[in-house]
N, C-alpha and C positions, 0 to 999 in steps of 0.2 A: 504494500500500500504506500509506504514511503515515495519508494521508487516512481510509482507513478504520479504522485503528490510534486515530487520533482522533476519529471520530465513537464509537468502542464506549466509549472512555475518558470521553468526556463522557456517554454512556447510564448509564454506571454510578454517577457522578458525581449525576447527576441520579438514581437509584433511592435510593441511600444519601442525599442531602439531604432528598427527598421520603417514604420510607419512616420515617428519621430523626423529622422533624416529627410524622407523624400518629401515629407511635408515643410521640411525645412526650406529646402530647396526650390516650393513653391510646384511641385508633379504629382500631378493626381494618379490613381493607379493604374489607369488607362494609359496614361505616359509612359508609367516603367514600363509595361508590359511591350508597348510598341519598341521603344527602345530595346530593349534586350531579345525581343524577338518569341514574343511568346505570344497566347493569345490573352484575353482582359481575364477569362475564366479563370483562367490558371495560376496567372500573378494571383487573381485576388483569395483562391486555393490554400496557394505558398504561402503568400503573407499573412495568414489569416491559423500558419500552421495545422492544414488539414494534408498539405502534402509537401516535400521538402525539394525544396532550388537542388540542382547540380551544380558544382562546384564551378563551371562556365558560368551560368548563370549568377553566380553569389558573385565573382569576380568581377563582370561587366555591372551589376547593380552597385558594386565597391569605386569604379570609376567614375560612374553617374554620378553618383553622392558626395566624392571626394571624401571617402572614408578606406580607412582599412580593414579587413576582414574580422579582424578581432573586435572593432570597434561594432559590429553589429549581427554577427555571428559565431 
């Protein structure tokens, strides 16, 4: 139960850093998604931690944002 207690805790963790940025930036999620080459569906999937970026995708959303990896995954 823990376990799973901390995997949601990190999902969420990771929405508000990654939501946080692109809203920073002034890109709604229709943006990233065009940007990086995905469709609206699926960014909003990812970001929403119902299903996980591939590591391309984490890297070109790290460029966008002028973030580094760590800083929001």
């Amino acid at each position: 139960m823990y376990e799973l207690k901390r995997r949601c805790v990190k999902l969420v963790e990771r929405h508000n850093k990654l939501k946080g940025a692109r809203v920073e930036k002034g890109l709604t999620q229709e943006d990233m998604a065009e940007r990086i080459g995905i469709s609206t569906y699926s960014y909003l999937m990812k970001e929403n931690g119902k299903r996980d970026f591939t590591l391309t995708e984490m890297k070109k959303i790290c460029k966008i944002l002028g973030k580094e990896l760590s800083e929001i995954f």
